[in-house]
PyMOL commands that place a pseudoatom at each C-alpha (Angstrom):
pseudoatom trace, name=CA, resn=UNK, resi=1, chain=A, elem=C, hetatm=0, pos=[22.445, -11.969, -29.787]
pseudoatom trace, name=CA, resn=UNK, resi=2, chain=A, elem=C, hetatm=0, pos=[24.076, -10.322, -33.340]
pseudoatom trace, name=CA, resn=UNK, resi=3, chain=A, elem=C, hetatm=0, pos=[21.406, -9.087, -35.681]
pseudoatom trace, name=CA, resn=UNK, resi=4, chain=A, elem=C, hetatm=0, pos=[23.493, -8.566, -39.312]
pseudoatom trace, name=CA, resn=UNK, resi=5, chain=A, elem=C, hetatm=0, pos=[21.871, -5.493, -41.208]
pseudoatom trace, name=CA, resn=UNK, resi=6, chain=A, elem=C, hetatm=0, pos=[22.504, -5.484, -44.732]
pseudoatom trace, name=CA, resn=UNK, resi=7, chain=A, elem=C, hetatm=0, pos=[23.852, -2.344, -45.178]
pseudoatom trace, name=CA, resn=UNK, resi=8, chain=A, elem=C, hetatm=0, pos=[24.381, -2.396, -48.958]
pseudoatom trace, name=CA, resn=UNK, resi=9, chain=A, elem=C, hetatm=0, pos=[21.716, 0.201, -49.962]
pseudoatom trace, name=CA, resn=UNK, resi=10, chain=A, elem=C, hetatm=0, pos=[18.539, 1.733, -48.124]
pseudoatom trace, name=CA, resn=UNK, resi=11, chain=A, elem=C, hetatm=0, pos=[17.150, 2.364, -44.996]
pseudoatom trace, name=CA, resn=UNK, resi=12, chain=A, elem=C, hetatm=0, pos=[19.380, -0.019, -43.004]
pseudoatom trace, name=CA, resn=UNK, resi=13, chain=A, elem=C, hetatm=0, pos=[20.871, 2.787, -40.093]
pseudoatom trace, name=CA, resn=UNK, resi=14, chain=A, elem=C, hetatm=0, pos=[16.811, 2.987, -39.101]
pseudoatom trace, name=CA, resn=UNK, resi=15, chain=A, elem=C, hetatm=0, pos=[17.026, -0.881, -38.387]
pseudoatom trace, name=CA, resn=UNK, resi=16, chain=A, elem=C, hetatm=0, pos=[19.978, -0.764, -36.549]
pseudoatom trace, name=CA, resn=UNK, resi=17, chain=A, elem=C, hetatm=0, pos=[18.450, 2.129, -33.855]
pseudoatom trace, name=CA, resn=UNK, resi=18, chain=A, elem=C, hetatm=0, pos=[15.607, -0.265, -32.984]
pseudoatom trace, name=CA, resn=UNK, resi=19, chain=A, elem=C, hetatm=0, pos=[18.054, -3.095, -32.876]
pseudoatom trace, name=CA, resn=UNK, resi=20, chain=A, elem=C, hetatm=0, pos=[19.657, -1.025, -30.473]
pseudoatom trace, name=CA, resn=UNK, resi=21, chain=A, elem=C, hetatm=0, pos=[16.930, 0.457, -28.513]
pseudoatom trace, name=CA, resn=UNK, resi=22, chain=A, elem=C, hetatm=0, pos=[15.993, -3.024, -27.628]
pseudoatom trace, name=CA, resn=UNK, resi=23, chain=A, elem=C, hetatm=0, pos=[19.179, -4.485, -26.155]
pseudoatom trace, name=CA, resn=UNK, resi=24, chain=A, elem=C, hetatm=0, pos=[20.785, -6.420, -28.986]
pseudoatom trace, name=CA, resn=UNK, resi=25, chain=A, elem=C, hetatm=0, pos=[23.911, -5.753, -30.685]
pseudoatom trace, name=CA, resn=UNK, resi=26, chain=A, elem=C, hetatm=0, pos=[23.355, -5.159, -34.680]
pseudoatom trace, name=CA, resn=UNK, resi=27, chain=A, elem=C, hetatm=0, pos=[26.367, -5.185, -37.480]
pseudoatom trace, name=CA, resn=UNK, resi=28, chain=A, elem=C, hetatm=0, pos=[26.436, -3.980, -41.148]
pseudoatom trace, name=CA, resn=UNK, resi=29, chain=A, elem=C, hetatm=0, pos=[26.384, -6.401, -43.113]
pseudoatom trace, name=CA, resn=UNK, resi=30, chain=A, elem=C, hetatm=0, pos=[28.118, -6.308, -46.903]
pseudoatom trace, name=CA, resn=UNK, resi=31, chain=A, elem=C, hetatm=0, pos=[30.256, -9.195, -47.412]
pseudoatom trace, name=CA, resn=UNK, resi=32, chain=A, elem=C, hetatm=0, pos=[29.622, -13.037, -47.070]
pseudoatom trace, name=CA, resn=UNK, resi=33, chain=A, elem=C, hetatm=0, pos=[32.345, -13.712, -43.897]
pseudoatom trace, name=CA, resn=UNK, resi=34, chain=A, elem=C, hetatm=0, pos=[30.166, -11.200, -41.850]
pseudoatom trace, name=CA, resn=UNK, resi=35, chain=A, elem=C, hetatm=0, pos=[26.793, -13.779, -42.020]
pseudoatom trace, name=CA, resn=UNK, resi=36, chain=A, elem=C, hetatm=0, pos=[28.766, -16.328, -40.112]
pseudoatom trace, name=CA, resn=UNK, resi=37, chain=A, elem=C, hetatm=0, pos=[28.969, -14.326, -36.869]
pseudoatom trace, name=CA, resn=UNK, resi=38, chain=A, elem=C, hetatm=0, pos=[25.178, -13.077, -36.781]
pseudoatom trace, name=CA, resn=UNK, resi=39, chain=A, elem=C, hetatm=0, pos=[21.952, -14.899, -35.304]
pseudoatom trace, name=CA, resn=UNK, resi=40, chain=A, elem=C, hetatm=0, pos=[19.360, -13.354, -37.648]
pseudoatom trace, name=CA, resn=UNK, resi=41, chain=A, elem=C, hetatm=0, pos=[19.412, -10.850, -40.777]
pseudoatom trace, name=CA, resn=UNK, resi=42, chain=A, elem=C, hetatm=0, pos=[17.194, -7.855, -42.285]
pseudoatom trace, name=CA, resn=UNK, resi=43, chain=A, elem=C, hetatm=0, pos=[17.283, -6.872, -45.407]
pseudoatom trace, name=CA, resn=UNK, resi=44, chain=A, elem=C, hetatm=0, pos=[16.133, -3.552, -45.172]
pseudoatom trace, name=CA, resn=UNK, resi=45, chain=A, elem=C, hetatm=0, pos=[13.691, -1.440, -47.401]
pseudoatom trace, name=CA, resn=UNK, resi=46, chain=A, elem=C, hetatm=0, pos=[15.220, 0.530, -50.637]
pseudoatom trace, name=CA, resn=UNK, resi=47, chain=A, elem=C, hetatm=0, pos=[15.493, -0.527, -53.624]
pseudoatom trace, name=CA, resn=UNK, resi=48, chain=A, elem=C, hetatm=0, pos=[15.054, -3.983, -54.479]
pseudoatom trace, name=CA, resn=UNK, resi=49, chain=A, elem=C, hetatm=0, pos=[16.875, -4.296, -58.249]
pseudoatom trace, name=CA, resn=UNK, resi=50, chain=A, elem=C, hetatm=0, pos=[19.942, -2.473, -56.359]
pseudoatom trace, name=CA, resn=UNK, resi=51, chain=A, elem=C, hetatm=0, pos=[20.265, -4.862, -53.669]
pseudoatom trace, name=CA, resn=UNK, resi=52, chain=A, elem=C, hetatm=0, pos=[19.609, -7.759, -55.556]
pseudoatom trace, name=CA, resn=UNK, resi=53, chain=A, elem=C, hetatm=0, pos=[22.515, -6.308, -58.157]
pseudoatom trace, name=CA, resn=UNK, resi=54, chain=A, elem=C, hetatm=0, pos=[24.664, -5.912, -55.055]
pseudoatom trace, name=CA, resn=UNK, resi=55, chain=A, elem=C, hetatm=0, pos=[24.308, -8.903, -53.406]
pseudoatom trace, name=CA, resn=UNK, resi=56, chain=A, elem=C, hetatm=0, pos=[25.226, -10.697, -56.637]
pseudoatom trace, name=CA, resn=UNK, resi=57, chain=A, elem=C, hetatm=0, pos=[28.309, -8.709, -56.852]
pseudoatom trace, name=CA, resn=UNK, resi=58, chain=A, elem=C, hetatm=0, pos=[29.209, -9.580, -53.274]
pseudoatom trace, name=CA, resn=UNK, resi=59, chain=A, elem=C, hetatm=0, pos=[28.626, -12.755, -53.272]
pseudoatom trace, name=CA, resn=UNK, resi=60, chain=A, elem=C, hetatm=0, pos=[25.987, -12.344, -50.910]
pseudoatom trace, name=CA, resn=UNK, resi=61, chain=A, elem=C, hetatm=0, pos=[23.150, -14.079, -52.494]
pseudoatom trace, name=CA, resn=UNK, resi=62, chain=A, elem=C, hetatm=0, pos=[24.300, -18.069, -52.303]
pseudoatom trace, name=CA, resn=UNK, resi=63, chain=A, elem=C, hetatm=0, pos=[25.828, -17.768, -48.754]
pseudoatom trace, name=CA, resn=UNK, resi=64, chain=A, elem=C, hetatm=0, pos=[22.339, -16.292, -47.564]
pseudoatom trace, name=CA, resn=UNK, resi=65, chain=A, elem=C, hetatm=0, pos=[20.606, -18.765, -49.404]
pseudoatom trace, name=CA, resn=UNK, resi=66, chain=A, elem=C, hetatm=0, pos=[22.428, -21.135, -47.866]
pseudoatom trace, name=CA, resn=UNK, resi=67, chain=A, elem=C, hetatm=0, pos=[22.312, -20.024, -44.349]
pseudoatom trace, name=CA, resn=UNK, resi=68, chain=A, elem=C, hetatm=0, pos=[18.101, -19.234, -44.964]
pseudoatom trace, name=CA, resn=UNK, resi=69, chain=A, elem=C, hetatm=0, pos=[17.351, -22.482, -45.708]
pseudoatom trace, name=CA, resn=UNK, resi=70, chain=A, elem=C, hetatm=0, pos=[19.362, -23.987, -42.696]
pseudoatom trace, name=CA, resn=UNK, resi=71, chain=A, elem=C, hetatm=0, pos=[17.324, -22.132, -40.186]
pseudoatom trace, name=CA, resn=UNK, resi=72, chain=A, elem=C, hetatm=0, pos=[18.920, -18.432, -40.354]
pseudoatom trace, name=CA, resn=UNK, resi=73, chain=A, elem=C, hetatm=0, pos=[16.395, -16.038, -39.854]
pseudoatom trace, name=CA, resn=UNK, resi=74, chain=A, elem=C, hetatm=0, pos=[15.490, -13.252, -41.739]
pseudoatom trace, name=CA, resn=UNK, resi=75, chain=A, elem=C, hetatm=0, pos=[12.812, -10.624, -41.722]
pseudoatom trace, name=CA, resn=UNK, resi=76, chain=A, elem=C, hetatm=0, pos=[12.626, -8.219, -44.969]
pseudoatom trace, name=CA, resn=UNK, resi=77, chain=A, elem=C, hetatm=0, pos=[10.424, -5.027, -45.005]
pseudoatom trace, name=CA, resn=UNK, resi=78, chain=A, elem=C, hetatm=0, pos=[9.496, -3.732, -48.229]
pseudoatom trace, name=CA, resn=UNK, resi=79, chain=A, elem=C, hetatm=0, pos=[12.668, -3.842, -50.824]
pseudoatom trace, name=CA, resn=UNK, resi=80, chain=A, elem=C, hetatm=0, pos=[13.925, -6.917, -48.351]
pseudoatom trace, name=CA, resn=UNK, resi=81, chain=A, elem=C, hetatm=0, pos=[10.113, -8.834, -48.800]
pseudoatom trace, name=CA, resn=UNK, resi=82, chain=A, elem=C, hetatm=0, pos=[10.908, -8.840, -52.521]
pseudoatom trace, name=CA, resn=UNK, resi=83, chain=A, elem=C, hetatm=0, pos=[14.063, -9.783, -51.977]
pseudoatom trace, name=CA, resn=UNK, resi=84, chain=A, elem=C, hetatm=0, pos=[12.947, -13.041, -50.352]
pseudoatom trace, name=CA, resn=UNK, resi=85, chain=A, elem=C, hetatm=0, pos=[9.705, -13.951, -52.662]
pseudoatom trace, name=CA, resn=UNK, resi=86, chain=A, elem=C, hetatm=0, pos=[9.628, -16.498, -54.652]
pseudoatom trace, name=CA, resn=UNK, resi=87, chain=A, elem=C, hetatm=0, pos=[7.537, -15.008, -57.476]
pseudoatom trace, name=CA, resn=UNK, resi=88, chain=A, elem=C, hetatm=0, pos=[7.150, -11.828, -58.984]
pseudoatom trace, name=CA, resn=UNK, resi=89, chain=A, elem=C, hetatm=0, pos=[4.314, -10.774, -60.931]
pseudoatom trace, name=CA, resn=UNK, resi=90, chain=A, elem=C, hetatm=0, pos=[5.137, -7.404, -62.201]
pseudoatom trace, name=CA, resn=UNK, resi=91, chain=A, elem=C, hetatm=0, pos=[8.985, -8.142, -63.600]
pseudoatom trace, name=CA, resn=UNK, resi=92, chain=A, elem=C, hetatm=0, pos=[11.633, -10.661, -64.110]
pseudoatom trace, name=CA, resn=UNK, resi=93, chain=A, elem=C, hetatm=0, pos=[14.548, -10.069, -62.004]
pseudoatom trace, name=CA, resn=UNK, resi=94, chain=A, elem=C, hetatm=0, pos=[16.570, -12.725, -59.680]
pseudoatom trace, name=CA, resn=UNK, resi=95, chain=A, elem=C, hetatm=0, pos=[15.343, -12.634, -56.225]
pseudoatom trace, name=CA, resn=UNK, resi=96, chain=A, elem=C, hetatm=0, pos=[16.663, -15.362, -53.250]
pseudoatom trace, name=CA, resn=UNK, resi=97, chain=A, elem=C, hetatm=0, pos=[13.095, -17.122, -54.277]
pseudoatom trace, name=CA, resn=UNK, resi=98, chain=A, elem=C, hetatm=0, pos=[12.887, -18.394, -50.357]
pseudoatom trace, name=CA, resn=UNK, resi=99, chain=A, elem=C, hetatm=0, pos=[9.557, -17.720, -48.867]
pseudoatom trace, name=CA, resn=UNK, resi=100, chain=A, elem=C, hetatm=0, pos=[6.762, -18.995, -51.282]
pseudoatom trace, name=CA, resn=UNK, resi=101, chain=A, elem=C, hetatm=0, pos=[4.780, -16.107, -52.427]
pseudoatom trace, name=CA, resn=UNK, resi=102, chain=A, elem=C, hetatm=0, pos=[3.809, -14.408, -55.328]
pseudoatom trace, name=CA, resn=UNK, resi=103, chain=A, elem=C, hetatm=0, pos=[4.670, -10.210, -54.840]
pseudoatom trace, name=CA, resn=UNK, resi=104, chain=A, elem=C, hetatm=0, pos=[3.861, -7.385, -57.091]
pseudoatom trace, name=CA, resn=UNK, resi=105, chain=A, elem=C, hetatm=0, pos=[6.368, -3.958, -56.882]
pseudoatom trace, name=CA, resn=UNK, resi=106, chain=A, elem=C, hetatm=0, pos=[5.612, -0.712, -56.251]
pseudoatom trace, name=CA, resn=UNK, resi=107, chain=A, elem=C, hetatm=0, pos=[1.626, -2.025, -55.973]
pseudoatom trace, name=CA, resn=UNK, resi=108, chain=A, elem=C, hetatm=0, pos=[0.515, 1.365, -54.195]
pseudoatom trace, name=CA, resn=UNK, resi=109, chain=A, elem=C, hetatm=0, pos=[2.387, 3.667, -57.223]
pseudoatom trace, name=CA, resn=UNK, resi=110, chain=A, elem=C, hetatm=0, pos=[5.290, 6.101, -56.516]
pseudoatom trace, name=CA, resn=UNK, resi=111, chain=A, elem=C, hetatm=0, pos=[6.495, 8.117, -54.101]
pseudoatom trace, name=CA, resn=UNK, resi=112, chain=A, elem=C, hetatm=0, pos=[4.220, 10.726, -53.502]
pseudoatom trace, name=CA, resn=UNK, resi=113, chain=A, elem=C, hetatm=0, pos=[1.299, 7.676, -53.385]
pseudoatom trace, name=CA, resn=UNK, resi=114, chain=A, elem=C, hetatm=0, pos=[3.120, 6.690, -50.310]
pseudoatom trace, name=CA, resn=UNK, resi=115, chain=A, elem=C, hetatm=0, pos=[0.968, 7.381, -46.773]
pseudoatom trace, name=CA, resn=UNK, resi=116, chain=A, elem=C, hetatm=0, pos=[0.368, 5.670, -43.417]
pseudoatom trace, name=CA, resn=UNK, resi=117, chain=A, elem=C, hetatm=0, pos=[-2.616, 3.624, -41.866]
pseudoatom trace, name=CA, resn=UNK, resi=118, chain=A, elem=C, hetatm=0, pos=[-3.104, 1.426, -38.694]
pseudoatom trace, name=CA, resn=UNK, resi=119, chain=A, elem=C, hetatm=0, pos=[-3.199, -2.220, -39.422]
pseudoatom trace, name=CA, resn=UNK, resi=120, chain=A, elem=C, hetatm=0, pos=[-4.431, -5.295, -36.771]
pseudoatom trace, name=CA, resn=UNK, resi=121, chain=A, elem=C, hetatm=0, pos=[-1.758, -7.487, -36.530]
pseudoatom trace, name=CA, resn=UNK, resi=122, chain=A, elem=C, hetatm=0, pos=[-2.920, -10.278, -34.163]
pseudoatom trace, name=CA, resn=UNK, resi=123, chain=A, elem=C, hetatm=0, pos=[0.962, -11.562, -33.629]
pseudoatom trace, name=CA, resn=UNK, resi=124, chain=A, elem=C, hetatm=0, pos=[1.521, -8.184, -31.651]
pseudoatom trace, name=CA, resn=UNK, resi=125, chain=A, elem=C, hetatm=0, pos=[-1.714, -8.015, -30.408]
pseudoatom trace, name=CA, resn=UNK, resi=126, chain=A, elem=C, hetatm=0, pos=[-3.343, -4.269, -29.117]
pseudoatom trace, name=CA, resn=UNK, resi=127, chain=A, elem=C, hetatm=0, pos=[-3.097, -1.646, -30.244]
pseudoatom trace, name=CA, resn=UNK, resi=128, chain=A, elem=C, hetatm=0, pos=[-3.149, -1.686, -33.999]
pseudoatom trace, name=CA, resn=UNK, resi=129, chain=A, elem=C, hetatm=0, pos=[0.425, -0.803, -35.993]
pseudoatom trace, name=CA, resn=UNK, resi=130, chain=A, elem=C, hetatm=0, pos=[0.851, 2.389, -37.580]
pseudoatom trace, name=CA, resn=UNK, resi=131, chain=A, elem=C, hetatm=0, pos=[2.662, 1.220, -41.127]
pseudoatom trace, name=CA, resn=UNK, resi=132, chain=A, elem=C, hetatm=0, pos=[4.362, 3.334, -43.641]
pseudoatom trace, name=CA, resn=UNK, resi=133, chain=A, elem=C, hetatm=0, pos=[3.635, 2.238, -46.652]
pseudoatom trace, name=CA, resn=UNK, resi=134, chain=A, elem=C, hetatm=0, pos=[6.552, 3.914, -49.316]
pseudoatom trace, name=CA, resn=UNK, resi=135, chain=A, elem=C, hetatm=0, pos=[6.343, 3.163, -53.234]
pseudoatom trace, name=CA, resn=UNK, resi=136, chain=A, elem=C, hetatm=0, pos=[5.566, -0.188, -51.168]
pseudoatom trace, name=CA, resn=UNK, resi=137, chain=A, elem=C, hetatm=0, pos=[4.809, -3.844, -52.666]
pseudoatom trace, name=CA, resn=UNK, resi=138, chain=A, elem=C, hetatm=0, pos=[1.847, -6.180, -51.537]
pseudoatom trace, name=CA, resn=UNK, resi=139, chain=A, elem=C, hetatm=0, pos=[1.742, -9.976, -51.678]
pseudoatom trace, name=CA, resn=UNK, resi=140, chain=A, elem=C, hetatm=0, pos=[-0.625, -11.000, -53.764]
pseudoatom trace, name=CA, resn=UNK, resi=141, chain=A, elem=C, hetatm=0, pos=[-0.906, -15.117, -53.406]
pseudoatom trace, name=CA, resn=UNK, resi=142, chain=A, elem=C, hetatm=0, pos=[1.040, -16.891, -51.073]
pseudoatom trace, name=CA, resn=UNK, resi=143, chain=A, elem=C, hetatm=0, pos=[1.383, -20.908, -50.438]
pseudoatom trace, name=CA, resn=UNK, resi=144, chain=A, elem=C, hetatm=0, pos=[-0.513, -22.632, -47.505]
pseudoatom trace, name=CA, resn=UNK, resi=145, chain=A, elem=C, hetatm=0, pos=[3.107, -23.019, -45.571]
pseudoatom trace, name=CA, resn=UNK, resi=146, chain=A, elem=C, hetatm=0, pos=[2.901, -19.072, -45.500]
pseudoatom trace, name=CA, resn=UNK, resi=147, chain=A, elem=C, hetatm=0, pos=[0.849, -17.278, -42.402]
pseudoatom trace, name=CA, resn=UNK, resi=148, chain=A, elem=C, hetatm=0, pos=[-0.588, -14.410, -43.136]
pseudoatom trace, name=CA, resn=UNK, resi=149, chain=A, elem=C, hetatm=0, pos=[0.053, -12.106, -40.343]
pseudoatom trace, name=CA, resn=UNK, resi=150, chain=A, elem=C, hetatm=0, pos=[-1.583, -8.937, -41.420]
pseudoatom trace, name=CA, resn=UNK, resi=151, chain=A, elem=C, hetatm=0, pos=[-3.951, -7.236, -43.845]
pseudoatom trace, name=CA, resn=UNK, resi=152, chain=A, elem=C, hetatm=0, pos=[-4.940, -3.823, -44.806]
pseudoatom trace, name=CA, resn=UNK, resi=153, chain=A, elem=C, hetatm=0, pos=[-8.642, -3.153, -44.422]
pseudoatom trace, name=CA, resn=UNK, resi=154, chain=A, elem=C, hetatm=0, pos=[-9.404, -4.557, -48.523]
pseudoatom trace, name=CA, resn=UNK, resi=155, chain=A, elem=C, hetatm=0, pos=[-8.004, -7.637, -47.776]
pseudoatom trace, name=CA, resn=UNK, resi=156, chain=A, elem=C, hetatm=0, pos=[-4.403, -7.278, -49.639]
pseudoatom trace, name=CA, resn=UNK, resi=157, chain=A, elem=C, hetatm=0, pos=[-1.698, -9.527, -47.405]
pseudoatom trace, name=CA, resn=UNK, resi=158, chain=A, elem=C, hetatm=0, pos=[0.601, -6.511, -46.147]
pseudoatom trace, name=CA, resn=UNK, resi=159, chain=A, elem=C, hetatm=0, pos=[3.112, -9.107, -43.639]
pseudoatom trace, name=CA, resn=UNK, resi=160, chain=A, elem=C, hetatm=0, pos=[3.701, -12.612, -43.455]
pseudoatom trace, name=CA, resn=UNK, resi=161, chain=A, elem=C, hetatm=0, pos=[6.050, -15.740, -41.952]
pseudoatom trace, name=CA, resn=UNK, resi=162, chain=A, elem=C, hetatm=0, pos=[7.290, -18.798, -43.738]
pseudoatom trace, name=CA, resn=UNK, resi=163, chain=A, elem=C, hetatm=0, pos=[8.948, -20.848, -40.549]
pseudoatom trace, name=CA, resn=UNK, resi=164, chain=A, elem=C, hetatm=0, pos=[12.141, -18.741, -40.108]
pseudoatom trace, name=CA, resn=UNK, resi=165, chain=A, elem=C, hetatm=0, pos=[11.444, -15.291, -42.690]
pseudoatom trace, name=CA, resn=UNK, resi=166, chain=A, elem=C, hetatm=0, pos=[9.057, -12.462, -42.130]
pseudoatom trace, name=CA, resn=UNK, resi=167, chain=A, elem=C, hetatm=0, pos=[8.268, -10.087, -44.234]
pseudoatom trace, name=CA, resn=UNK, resi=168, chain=A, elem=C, hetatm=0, pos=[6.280, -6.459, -44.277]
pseudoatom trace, name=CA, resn=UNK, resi=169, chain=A, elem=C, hetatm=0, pos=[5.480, -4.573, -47.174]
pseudoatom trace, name=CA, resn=UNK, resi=170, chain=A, elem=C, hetatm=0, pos=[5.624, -1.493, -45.187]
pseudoatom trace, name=CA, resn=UNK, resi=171, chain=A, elem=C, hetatm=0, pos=[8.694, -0.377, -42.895]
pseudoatom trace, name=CA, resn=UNK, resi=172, chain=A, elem=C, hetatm=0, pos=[8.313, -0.628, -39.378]
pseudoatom trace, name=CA, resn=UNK, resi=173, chain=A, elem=C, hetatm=0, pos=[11.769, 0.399, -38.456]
pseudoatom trace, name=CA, resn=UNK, resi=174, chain=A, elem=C, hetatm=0, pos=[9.934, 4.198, -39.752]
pseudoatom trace, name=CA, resn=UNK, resi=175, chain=A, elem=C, hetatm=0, pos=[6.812, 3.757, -36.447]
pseudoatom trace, name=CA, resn=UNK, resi=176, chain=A, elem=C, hetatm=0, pos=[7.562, 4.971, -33.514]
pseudoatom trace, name=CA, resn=UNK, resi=177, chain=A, elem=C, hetatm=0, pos=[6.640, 1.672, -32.260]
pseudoatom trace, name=CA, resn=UNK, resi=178, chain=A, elem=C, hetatm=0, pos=[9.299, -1.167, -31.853]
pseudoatom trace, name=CA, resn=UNK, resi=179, chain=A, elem=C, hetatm=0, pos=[6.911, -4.226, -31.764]
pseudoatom trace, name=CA, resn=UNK, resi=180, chain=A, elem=C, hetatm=0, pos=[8.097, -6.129, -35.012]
pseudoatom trace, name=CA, resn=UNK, resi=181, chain=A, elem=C, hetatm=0, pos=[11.564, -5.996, -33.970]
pseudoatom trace, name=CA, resn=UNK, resi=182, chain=A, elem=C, hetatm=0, pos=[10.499, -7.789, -31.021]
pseudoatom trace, name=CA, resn=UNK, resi=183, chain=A, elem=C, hetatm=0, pos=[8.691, -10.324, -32.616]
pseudoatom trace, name=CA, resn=UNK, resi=184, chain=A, elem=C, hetatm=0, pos=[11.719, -11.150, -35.229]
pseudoatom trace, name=CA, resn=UNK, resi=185, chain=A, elem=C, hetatm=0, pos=[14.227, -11.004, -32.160]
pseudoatom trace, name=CA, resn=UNK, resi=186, chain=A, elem=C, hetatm=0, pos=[11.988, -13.224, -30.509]
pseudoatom trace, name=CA, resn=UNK, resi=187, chain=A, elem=C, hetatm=0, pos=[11.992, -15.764, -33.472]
pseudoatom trace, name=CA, resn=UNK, resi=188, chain=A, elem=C, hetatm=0, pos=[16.065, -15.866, -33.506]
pseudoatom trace, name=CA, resn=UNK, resi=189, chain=A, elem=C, hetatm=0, pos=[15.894, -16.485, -29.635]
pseudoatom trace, name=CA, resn=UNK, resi=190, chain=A, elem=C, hetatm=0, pos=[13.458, -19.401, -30.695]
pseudoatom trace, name=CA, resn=UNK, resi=191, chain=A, elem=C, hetatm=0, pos=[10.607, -18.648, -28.799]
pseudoatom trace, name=CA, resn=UNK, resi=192, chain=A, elem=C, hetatm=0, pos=[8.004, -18.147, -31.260]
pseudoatom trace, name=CA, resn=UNK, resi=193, chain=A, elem=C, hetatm=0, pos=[7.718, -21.156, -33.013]
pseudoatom trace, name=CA, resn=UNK, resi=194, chain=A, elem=C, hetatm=0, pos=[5.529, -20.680, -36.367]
pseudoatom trace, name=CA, resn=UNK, resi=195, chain=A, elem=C, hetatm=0, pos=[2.414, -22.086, -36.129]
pseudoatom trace, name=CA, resn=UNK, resi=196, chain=A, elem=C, hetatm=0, pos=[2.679, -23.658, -39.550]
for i in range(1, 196): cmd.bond("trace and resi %d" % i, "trace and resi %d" % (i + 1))
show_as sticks, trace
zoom trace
């Protein structure tokens, strides 16, 4: 099983260690030949105008799109879940627009608003998830062919699946806890099906 990272800006070495630690073999990703040899994709956290601006350069963006919507899949934490969204509520720029949700950036405010909390997510069952939340966005509406998968404690939608994408606003590949790499590498092996 190759996991591609996009390795065009941000935290993507983080990704690849869990990738790693749990037995599969992860690549950089920064040009379109490299997503035909890979079974699934992050798009790592950072920031999300540069890796849009990248992956237009690259020629990235309509090969992904491409591959997304024949079954690729993808998860995106933080910079990578507004990558993928459909809608954004706080600016205009280009994203993929492939999971159908409506995301506003930076929703917790900058930097030094970022912090950590424990969050149920029922997918990975006990114990709770310790998230990192940095200059992180939430998803504010989503479609009914989106699950929720987890919320913070006010009710704002912090992770979710649309069939083959995942998304968390926060970035797990930052817990000392390797359970949402699991559950993505179990989705490109096919055996989580989404519920939806």
């Amino acid at each position: 099983m190759i996991i591609g990272v996009l390795a065009l800006q941000g935290a993507f070495q983080e990704h690849i260690k869990v990738l790693e630690q749990l037995g599969a073999q992860a690549v950089e990703v920064r040009l379109p030949e490299q997503l035909q040899s890979i079974n699934g994709l992050i798009i790592p956290g950072g920031e999300s105008t540069s890796i849009l601006k990248l992956m237009k350069h690259y020629l990235l963006a309509e090969p992904l799109r491409e591959l997304t919507r024949s079954g690729l899949p993808v998860l995106g934490t933080c910079a990578g879940l507004i990558v993928l969204a459909k809608y954004l509520s706080t600016n205009s720029c280009e994203t993929l627009g492939l999971m159908d949700m409506t995301v506003a950036r930076n929703a917790f405010g900058r930097q030094v608003d970022s912090f950590e909390t424990e969050i149920n997510v029922p997918v990975l069952g006990e114990p709770p998830f310790k998230a990192v939340f940095i200059r992180a966005p939430i998803i504010e509406k989503v479609s009914p062919q989106v699950e929720v998968l987890a919320r913070l404690t006010n009710g704002t939608i912090v992770a979710a699946r649309q069939g083959n994408l995942v998304v968390t606003a926060f970035h797990p590949e930052l817990a000392d806890d390797s359970r949402f790499h699991r559950y993505f590498l179990d989705i490109v092996k096919g055996e989580r099906a989404t519920s939806l």
